[in-house]
N, CA and C atoms of all chains as a GROMACS GRO file, in nm:
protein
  528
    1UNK      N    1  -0.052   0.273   0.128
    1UNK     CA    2  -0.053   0.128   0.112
    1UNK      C    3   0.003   0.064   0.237
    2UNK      N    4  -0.026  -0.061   0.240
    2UNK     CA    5   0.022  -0.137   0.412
    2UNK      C    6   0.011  -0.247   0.378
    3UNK      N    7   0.081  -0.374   0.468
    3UNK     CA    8   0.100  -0.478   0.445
    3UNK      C    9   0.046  -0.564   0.530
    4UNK      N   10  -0.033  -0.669   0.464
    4UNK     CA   11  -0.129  -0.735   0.543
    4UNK      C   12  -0.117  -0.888   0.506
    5UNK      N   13  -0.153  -1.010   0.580
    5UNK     CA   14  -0.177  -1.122   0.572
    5UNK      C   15  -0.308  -1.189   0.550
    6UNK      N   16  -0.312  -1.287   0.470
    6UNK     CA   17  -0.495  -1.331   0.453
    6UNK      C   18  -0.485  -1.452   0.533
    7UNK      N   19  -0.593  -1.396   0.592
    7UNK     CA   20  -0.648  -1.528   0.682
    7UNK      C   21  -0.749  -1.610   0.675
    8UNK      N   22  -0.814  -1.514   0.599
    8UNK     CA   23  -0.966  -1.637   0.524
    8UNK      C   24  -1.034  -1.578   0.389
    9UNK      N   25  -1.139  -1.638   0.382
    9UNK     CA   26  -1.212  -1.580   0.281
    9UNK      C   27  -1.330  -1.523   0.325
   10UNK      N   28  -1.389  -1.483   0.238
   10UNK     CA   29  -1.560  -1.411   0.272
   10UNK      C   30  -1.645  -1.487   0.113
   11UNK      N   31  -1.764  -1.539   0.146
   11UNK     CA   32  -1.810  -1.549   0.015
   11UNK      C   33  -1.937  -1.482   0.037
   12UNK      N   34  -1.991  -1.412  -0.059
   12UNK     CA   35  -2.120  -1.331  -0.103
   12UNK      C   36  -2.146  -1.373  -0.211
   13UNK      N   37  -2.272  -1.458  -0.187
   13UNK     CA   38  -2.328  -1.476  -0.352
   13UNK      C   39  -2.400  -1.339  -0.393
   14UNK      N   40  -2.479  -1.271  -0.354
   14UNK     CA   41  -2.526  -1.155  -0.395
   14UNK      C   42  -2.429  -1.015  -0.376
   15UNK      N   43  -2.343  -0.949  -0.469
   15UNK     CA   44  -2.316  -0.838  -0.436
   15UNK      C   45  -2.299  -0.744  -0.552
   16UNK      N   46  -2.318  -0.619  -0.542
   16UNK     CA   47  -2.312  -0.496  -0.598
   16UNK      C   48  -2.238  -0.575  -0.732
   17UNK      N   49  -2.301  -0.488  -0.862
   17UNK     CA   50  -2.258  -0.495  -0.963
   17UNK      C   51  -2.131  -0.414  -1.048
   18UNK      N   52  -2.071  -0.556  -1.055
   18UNK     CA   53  -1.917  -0.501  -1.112
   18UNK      C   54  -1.848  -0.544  -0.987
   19UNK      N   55  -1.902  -0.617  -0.880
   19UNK     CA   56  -1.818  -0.716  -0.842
   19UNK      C   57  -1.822  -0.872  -0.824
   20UNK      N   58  -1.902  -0.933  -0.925
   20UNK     CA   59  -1.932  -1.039  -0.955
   20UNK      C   60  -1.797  -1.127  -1.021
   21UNK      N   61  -1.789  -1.197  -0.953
   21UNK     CA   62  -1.655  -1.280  -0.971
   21UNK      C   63  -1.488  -1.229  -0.926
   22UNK      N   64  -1.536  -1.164  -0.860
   22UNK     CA   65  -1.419  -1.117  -0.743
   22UNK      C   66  -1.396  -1.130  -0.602
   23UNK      N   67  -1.277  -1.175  -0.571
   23UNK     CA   68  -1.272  -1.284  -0.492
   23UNK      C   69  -1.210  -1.208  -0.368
   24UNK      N   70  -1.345  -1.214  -0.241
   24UNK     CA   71  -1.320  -1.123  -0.113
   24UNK      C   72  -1.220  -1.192  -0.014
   25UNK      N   73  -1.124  -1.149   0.051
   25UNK     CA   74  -1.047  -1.243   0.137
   25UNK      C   75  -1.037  -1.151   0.280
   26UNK      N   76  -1.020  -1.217   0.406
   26UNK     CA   77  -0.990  -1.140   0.522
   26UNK      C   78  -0.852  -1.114   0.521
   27UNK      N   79  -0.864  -1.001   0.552
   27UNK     CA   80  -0.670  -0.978   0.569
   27UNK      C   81  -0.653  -0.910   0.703
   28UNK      N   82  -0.529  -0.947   0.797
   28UNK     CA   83  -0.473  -0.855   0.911
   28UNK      C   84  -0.392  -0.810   0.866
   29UNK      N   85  -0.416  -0.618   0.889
   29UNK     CA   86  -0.303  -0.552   0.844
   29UNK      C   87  -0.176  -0.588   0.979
   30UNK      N   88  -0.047  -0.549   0.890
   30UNK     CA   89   0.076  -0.621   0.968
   30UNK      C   90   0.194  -0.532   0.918
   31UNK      N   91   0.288  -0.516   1.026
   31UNK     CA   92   0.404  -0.396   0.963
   31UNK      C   93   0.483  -0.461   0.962
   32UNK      N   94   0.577  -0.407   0.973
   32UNK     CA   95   0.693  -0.463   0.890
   32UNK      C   96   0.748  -0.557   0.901
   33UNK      N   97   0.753  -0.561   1.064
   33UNK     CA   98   0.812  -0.717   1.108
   33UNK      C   99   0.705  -0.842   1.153
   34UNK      N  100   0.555  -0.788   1.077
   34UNK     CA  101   0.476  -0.892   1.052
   34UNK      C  102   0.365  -0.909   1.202
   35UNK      N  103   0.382  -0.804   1.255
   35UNK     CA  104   0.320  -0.751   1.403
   35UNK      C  105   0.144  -0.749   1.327
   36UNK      N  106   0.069  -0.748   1.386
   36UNK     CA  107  -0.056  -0.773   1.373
   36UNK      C  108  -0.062  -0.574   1.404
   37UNK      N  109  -0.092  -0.502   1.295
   37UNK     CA  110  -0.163  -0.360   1.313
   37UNK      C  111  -0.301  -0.310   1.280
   38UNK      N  112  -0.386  -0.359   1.436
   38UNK     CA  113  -0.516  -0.244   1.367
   38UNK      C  114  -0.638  -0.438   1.353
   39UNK      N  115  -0.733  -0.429   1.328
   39UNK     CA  116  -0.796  -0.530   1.305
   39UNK      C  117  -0.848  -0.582   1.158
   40UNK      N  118  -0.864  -0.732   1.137
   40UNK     CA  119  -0.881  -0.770   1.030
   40UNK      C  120  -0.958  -0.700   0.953
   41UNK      N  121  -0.946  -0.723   0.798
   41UNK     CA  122  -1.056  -0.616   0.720
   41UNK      C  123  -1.093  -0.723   0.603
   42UNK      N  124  -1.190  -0.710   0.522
   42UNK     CA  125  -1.241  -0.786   0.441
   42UNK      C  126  -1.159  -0.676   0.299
   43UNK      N  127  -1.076  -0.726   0.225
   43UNK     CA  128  -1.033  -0.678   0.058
   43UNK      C  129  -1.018  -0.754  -0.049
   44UNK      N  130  -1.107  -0.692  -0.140
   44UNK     CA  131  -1.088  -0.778  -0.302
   44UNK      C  132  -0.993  -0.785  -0.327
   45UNK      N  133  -0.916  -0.907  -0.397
   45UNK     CA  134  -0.815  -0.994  -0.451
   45UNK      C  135  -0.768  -0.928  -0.583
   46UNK      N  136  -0.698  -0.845  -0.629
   46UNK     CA  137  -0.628  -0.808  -0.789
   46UNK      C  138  -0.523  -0.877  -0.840
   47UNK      N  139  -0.471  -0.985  -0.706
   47UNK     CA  140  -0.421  -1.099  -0.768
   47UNK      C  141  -0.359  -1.207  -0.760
   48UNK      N  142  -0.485  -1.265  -0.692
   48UNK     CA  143  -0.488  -1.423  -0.672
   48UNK      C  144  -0.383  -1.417  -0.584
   49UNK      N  145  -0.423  -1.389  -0.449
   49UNK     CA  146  -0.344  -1.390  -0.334
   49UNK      C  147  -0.421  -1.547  -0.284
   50UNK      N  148  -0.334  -1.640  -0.154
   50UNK     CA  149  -0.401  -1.720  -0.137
   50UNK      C  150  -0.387  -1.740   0.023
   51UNK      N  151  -0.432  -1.773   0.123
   51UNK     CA  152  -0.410  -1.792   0.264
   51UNK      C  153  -0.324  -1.780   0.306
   52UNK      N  154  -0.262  -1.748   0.441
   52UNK     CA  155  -0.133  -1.686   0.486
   52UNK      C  156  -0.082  -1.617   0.381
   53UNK      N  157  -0.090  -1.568   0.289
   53UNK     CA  158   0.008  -1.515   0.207
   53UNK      C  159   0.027  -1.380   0.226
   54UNK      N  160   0.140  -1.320   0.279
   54UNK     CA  161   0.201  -1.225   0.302
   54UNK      C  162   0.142  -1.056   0.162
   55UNK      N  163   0.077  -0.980   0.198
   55UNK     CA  164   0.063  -0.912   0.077
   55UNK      C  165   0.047  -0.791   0.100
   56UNK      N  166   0.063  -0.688  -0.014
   56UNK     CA  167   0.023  -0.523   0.022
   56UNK      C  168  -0.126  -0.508  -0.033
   57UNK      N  169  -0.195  -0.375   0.020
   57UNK     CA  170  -0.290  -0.347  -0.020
   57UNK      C  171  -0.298  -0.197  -0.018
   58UNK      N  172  -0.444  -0.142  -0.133
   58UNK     CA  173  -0.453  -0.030  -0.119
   58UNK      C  174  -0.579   0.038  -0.079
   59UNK      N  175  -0.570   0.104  -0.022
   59UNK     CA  176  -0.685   0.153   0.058
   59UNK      C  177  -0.779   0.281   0.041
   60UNK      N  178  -0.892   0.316   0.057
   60UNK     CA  179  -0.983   0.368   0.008
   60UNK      C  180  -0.998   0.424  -0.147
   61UNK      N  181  -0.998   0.534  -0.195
   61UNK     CA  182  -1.102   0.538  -0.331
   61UNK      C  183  -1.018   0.464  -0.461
   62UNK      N  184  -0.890   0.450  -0.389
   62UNK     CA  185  -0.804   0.361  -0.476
   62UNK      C  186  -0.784   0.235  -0.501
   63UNK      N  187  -0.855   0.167  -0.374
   63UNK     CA  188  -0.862   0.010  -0.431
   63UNK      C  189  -0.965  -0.001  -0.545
   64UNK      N  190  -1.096   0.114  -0.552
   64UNK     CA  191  -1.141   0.038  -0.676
   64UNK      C  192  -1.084   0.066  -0.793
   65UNK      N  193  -0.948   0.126  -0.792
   65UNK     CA  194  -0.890   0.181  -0.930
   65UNK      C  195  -0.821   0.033  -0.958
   66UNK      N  196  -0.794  -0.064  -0.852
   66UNK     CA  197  -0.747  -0.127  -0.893
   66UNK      C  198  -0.826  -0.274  -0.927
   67UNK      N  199  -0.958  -0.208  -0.947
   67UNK     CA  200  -1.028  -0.338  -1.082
   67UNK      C  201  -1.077  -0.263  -1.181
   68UNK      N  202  -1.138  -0.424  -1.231
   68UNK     CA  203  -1.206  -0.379  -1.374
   68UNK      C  204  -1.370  -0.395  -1.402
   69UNK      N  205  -1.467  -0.333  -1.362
   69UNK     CA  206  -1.451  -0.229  -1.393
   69UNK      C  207  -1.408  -0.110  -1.259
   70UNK      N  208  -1.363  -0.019  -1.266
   70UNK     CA  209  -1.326   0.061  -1.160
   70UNK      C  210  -1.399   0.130  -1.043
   71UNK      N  211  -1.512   0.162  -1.106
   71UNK     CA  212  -1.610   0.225  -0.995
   71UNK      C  213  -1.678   0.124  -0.992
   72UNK      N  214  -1.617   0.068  -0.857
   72UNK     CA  215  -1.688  -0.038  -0.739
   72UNK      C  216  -1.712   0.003  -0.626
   73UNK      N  217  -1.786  -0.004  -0.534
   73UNK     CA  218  -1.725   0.005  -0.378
   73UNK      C  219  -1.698  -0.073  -0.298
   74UNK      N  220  -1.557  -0.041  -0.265
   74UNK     CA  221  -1.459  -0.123  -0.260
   74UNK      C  222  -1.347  -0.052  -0.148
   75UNK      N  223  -1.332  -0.046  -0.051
   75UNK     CA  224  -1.273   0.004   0.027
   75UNK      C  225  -1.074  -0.006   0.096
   76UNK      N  226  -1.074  -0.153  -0.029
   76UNK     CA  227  -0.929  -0.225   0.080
   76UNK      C  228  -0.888  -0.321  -0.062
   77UNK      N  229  -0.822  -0.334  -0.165
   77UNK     CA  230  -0.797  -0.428  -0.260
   77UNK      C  231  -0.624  -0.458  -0.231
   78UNK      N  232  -0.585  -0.586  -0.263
   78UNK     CA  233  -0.502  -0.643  -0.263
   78UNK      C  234  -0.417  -0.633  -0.369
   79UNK      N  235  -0.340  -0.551  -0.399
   79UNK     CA  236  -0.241  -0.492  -0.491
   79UNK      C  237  -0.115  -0.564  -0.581
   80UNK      N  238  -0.037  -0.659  -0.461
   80UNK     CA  239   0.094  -0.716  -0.457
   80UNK      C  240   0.110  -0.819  -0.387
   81UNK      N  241   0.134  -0.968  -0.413
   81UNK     CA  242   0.200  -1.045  -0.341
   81UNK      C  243   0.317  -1.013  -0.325
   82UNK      N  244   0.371  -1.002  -0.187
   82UNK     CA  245   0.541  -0.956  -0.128
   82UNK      C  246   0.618  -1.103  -0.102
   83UNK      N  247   0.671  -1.082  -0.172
   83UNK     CA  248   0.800  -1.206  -0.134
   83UNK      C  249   0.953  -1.195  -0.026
   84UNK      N  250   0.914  -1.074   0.008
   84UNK     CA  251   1.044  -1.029   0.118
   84UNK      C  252   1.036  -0.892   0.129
   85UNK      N  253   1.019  -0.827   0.237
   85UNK     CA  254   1.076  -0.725   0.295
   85UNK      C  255   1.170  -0.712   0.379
   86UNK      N  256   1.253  -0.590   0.321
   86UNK     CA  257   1.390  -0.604   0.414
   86UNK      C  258   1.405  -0.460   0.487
   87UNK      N  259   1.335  -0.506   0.555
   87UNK     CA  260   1.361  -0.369   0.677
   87UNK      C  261   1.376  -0.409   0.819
   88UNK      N  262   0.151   1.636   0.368
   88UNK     CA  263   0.272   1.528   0.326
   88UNK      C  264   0.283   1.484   0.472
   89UNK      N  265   0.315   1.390   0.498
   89UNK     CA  266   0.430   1.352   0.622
   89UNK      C  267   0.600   1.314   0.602
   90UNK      N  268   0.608   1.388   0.731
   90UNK     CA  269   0.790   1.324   0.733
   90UNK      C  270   0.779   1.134   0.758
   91UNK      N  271   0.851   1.111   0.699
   91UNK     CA  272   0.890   0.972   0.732
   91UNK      C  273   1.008   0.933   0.770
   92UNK      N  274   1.093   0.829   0.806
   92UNK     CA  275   1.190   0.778   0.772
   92UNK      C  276   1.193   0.616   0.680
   93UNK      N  277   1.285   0.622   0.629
   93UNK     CA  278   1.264   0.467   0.537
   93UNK      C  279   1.302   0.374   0.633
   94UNK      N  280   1.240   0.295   0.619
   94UNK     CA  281   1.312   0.130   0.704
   94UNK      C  282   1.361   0.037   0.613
   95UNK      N  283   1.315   0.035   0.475
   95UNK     CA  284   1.351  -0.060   0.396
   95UNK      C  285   1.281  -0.095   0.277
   96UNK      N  286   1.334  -0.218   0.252
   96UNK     CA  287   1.195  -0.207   0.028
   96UNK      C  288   1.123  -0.330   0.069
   97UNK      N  289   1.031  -0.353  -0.022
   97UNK     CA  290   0.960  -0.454  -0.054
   97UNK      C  291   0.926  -0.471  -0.178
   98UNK      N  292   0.983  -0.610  -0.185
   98UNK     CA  293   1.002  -0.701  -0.321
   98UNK      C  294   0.882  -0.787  -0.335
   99UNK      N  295   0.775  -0.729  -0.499
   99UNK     CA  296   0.686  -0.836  -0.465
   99UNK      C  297   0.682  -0.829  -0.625
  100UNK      N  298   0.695  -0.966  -0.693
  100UNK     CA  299   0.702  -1.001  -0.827
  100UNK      C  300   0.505  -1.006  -0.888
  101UNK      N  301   0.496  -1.100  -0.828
  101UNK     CA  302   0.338  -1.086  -0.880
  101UNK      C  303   0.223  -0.927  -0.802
  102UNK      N  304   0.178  -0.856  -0.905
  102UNK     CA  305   0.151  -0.754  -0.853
  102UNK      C  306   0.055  -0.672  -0.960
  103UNK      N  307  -0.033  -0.600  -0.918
  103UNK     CA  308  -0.090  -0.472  -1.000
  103UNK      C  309   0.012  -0.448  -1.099
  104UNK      N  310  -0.033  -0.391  -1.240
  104UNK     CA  311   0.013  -0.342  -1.345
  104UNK      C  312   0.089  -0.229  -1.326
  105UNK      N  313   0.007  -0.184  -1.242
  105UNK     CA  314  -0.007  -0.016  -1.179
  105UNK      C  315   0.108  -0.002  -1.130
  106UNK      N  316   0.208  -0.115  -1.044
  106UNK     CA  317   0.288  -0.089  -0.969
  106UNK      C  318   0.455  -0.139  -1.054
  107UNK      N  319   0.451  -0.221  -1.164
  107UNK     CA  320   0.570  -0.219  -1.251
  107UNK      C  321   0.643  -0.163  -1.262
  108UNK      N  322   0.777  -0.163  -1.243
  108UNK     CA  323   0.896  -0.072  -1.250
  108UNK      C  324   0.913   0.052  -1.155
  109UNK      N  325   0.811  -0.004  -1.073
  109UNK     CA  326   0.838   0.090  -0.903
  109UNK      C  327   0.846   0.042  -0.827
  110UNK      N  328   0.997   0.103  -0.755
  110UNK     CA  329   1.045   0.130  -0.592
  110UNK      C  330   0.936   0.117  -0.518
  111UNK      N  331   0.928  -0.016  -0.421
  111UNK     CA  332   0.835   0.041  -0.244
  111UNK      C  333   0.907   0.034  -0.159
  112UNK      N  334   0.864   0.120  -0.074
  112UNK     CA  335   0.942   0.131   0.049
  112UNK      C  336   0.874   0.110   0.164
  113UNK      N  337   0.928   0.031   0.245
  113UNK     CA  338   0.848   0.067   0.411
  113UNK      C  339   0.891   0.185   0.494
  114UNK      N  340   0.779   0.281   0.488
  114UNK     CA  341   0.825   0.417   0.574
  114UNK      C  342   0.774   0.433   0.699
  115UNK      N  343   0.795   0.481   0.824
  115UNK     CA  344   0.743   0.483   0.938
  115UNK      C  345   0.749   0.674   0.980
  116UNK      N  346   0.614   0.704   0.972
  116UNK     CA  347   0.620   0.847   1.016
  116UNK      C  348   0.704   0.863   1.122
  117UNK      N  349   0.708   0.986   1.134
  117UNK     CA  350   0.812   1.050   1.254
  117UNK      C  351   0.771   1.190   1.286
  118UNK      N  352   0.843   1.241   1.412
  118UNK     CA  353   0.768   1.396   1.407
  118UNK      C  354   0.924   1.420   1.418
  119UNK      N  355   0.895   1.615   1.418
  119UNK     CA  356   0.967   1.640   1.345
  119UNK      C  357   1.125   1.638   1.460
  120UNK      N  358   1.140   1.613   1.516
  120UNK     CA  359   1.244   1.541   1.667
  120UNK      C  360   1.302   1.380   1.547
  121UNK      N  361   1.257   1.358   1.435
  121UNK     CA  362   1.274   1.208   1.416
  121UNK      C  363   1.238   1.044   1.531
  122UNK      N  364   1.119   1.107   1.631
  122UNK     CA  365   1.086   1.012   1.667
  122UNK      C  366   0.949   0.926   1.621
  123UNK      N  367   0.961   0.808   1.612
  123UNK     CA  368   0.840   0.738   1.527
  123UNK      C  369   0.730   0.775   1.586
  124UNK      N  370   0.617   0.765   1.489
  124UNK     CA  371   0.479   0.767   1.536
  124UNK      C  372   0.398   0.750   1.450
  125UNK      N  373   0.308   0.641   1.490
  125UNK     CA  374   0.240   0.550   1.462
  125UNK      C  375   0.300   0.443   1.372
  126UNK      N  376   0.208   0.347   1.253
  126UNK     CA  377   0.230   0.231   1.229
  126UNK      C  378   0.299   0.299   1.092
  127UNK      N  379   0.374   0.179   0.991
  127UNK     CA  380   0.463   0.161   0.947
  127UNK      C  381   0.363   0.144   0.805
  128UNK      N  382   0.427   0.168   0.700
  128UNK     CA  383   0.325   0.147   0.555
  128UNK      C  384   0.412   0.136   0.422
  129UNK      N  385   0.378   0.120   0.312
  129UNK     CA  386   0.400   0.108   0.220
  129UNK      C  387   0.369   0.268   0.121
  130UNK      N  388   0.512   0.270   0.065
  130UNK     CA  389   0.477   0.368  -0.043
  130UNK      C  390   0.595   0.342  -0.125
  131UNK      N  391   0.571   0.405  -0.276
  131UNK     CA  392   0.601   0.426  -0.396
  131UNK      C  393   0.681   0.489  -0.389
  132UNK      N  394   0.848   0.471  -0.449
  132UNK     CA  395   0.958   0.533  -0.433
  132UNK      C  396   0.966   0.627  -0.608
  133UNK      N  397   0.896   0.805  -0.538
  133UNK     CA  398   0.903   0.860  -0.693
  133UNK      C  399   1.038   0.909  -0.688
  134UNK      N  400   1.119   0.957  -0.596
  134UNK     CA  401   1.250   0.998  -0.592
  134UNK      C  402   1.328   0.930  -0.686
  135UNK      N  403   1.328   0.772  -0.685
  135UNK     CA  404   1.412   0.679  -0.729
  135UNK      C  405   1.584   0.745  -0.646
  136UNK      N  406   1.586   0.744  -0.561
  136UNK     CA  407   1.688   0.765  -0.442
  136UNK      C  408   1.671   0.796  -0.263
  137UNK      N  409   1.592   0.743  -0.275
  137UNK     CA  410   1.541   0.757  -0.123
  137UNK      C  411   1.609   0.622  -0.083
  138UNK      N  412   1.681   0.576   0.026
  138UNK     CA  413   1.728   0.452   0.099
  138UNK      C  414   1.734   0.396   0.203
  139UNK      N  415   1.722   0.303   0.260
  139UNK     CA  416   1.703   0.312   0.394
  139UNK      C  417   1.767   0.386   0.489
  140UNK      N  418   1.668   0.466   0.607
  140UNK     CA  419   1.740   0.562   0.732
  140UNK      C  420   1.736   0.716   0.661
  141UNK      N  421   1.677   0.742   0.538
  141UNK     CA  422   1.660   0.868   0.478
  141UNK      C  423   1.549   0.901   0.540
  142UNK      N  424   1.538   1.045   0.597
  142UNK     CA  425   1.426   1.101   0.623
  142UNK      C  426   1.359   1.184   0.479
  143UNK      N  427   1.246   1.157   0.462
  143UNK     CA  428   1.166   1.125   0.331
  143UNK      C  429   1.020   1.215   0.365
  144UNK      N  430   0.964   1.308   0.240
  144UNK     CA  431   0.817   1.393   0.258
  144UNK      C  432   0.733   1.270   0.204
  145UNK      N  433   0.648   1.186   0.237
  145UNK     CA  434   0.547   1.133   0.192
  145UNK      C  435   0.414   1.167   0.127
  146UNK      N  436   0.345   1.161   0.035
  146UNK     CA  437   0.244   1.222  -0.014
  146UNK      C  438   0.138   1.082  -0.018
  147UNK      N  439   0.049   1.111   0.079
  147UNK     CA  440  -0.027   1.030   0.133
  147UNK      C  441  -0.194   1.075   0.065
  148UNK      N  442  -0.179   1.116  -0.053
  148UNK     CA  443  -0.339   1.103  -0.093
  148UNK      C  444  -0.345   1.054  -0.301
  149UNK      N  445  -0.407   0.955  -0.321
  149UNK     CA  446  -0.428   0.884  -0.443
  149UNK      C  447  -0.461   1.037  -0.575
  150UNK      N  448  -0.512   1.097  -0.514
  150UNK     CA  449  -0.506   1.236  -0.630
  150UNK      C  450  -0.413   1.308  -0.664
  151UNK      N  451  -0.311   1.334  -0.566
  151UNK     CA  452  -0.208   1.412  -0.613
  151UNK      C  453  -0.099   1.293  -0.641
  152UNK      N  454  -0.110   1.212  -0.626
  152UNK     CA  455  -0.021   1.071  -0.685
  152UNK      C  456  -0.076   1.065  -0.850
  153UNK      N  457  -0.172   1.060  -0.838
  153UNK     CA  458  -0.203   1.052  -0.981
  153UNK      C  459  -0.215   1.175  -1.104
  154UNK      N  460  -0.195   1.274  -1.042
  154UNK     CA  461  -0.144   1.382  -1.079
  154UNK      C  462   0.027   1.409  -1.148
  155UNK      N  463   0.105   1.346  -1.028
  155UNK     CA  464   0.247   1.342  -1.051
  155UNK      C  465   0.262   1.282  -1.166
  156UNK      N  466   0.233   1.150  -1.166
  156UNK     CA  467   0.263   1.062  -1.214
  156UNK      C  468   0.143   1.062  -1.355
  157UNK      N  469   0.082   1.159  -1.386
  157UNK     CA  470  -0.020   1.195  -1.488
  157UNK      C  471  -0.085   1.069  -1.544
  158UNK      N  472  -0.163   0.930  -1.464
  158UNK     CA  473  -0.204   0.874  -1.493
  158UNK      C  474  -0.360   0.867  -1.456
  159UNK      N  475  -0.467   0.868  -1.481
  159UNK     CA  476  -0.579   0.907  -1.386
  159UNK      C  477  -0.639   0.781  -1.320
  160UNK      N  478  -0.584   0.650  -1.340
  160UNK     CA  479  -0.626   0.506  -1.348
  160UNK      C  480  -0.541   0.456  -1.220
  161UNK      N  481  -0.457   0.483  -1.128
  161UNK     CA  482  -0.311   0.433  -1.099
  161UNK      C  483  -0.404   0.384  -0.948
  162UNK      N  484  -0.358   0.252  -0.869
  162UNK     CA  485  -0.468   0.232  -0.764
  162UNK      C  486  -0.336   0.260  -0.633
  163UNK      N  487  -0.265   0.399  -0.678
  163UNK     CA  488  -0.148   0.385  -0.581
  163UNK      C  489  -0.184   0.551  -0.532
  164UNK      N  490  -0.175   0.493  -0.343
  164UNK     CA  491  -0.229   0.596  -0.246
  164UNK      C  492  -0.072   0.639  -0.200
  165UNK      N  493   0.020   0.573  -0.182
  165UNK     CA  494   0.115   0.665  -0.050
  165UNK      C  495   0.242   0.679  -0.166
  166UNK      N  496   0.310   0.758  -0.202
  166UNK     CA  497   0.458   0.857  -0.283
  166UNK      C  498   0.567   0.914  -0.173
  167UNK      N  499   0.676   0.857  -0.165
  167UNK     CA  500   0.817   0.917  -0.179
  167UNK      C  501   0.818   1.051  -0.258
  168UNK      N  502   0.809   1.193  -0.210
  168UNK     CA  503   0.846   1.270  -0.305
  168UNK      C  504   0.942   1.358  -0.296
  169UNK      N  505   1.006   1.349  -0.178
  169UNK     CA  506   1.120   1.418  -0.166
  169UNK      C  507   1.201   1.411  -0.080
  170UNK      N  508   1.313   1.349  -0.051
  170UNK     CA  509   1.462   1.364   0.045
  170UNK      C  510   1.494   1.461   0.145
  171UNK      N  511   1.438   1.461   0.234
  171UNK     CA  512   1.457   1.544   0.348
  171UNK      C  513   1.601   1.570   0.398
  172UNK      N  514   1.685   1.704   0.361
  172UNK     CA  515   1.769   1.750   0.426
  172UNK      C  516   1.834   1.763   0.511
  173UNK      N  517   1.743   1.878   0.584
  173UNK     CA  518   1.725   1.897   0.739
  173UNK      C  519   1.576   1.989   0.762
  174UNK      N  520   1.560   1.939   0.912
  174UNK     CA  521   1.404   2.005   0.900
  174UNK      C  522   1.455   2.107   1.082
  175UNK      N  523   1.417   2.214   1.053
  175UNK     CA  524   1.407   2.280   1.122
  175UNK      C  525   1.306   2.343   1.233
  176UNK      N  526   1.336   2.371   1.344
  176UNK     CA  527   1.170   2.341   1.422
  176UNK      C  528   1.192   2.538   1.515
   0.00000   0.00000   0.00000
């Protein structure tokens, strides 16, 4: 898992089934002290993350564990809004 | 697994189901000298005693996480699984 910032959205009216009404956002992954790591990635929302908002995500066969229904493809989902890290 | 060291937690109230009543930690690999290498990540504290500046085994794949933790549903990739001692080279 890694911690990333959203910077925009993506909208697709047409996509793969069983992800209809799930909401794609751009995120830069970012470590700890909020450093930009690696380049932006497009990940589904698990919960209602919203612009700049600071968040973790999980990455490959496990972000689609984290919808409903589960087998999506889905490469990068948004896990946790973080309200502070202290490192 | 990788060695890590901890840097610290992360507190996030709104979140996956999946992740309730679990420890995260920010860990930053290391080799085995304890010098860093590469970027810094998020994982699941299964120890429940790992703290910051502990050198820590990471278990970095969603199958044997979900194994441990005997859930087959869980959307959690990186585990804390054990407190590193001393590592010998």
């Amino acid at each position: 898992m890694y911690l990333g910032q959203v910077i925009g959205t993506v909208v697709c009216e047409r996509k793969y089934q069983g992800l209809e009404g799930k909401r794609l956002l751009i995120v830069q992954p970012v470590d700890h002290r909020g450093q930009p790591s690696g380049p932006p990635e497009v990940a589904v929302d698990a919960v209602s993350a919203r612009q700049k908002d600071l968040v973790y995500l999980v990455g490959a066969r496990e972000a689609s564990l984290a919808l409903e229904p589960s087998f999506v493809p889905v490469d990068s989902a948004i896990v946790g809004l973080v309200d502070a890290v202290d490192a | 697994m990788t060695l890590c060291k901890v840097l610290g937690t992360v507190t996030a109230t709104a979140k996956h189901a999946a992740f309730f009543g679990r420890r995260l930690m920010v860990v930053q690999p290391v080799d085995e000298g304890g010098n860093a290498i590469g970027a810094s990540f998020i994982a699941v504290d299964h120890t429940s005693s790992a703290g910051p500046r502990d050198l820590v085994l990471v278990l970095r794949e969603g199958n044997g996480v979900r194994q441990l933790l005997k859930d087959k549903t869980l959307p959690i990739r990186s585990m804390i699984v054990g407190v590193v001692d001393e590592v010998a080279v």
